[in-house]
C-alpha positions as CSV (number, residue, x, y, z in Angstrom):
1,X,147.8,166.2,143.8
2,X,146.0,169.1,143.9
3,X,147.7,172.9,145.1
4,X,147.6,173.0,148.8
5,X,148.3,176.6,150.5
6,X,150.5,174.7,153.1
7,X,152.9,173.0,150.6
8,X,152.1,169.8,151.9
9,X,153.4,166.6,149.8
10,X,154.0,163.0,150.5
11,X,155.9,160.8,148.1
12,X,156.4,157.4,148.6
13,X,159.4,155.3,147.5
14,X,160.0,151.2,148.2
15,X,163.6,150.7,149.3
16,X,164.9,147.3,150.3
17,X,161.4,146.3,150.8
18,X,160.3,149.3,153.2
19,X,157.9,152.0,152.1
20,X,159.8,155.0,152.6
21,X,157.4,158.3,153.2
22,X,158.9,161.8,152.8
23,X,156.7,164.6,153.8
24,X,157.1,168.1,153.0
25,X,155.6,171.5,153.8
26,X,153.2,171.6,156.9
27,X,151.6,168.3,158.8
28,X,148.3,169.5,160.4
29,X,144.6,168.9,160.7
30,X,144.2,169.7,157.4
31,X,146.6,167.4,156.2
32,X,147.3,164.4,158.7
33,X,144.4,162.4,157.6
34,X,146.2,162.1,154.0
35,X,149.9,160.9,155.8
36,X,147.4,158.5,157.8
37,X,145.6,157.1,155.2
38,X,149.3,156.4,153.6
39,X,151.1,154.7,156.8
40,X,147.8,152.7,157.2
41,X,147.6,151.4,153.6
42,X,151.1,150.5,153.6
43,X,151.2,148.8,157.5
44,X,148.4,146.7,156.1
45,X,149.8,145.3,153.3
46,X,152.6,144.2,155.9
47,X,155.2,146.9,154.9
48,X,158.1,148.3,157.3
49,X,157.1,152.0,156.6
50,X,159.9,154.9,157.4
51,X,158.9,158.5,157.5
52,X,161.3,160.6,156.7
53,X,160.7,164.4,158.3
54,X,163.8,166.4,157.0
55,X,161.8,168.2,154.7
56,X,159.0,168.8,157.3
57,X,158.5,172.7,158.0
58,X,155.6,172.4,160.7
59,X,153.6,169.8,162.1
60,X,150.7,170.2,165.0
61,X,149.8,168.0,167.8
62,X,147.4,166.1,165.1
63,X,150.5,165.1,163.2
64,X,152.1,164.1,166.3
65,X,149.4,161.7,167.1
66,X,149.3,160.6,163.2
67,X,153.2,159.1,163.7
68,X,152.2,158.2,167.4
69,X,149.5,156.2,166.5
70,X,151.5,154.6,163.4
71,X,154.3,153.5,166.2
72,X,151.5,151.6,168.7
73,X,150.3,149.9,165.6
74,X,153.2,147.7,164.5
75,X,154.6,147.4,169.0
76,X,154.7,143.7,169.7
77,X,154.9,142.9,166.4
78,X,157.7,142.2,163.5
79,X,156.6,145.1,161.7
80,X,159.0,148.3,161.9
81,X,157.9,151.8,161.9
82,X,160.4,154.2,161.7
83,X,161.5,158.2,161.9
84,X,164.4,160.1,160.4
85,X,165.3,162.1,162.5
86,X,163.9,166.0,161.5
87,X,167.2,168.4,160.6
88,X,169.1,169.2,164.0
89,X,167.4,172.8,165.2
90,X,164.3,172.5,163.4
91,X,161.1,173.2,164.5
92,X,159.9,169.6,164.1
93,X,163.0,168.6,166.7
94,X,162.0,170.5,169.2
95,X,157.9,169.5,169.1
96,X,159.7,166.2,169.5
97,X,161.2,166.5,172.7
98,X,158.6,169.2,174.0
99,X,156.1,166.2,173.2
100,X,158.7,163.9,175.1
101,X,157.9,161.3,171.8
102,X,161.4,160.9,170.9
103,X,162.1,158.8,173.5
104,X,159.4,156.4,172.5
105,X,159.5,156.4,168.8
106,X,162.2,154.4,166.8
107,X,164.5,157.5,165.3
108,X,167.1,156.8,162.7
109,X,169.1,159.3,161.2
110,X,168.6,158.3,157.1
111,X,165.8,156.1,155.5
């Protein structure tokens, strides 16, 4: 990968069959359309994906929509998409609730 200013990484692990995504440094419009293009290539090869955001310093409303958008894809189906849960008091909590997404995406608390 190529340096990025914002410190943005994505690495991408297959545990017990689910493709788990960690993203660090900042999620924006700059950078959703790469976290996009890896939930998308994974959901279509029939994966569970989990996306962990513990090491997540900022994310925008375009990041928002990214995991938004992720969730609608796999509802009414057997496909799981699923969120650990951001560090308790960090920014990426609060956007959360503010957004009121929390109580519509599938959370867990470890991938």
């Amino acid at each position: 990968m190529a340096f990025d200013p914002t410190g943005f990484s994505i690495s991408i692990s297959d545990r017990d069959g689910r493709a788990v995504v960690v993203i660090r440094g900042e999620l924006d419009l700059a950078t959703a359309p790469d976290l996009e293009a890896a939930i998308k290539s994974r959901l279509d090869d029939g994966q569970d994906v989990v996306v962990d955001l513990r090491e997540l310093e900022f994310m925008d409303s375009t990041g928002l929509r990214v995991l938004v958008a992720a969730h609608g894809r796999v509802e009414g189906t057997e496909q799981r998409f699923l969120i650990v849960r951001p560090l308790p008091g960090a920014s990426i909590e609060r956007i959360l609730a503010v957004a009121g997404v929390e109580r519509v995406l599938d959370l867990i608390d470890d991938a």
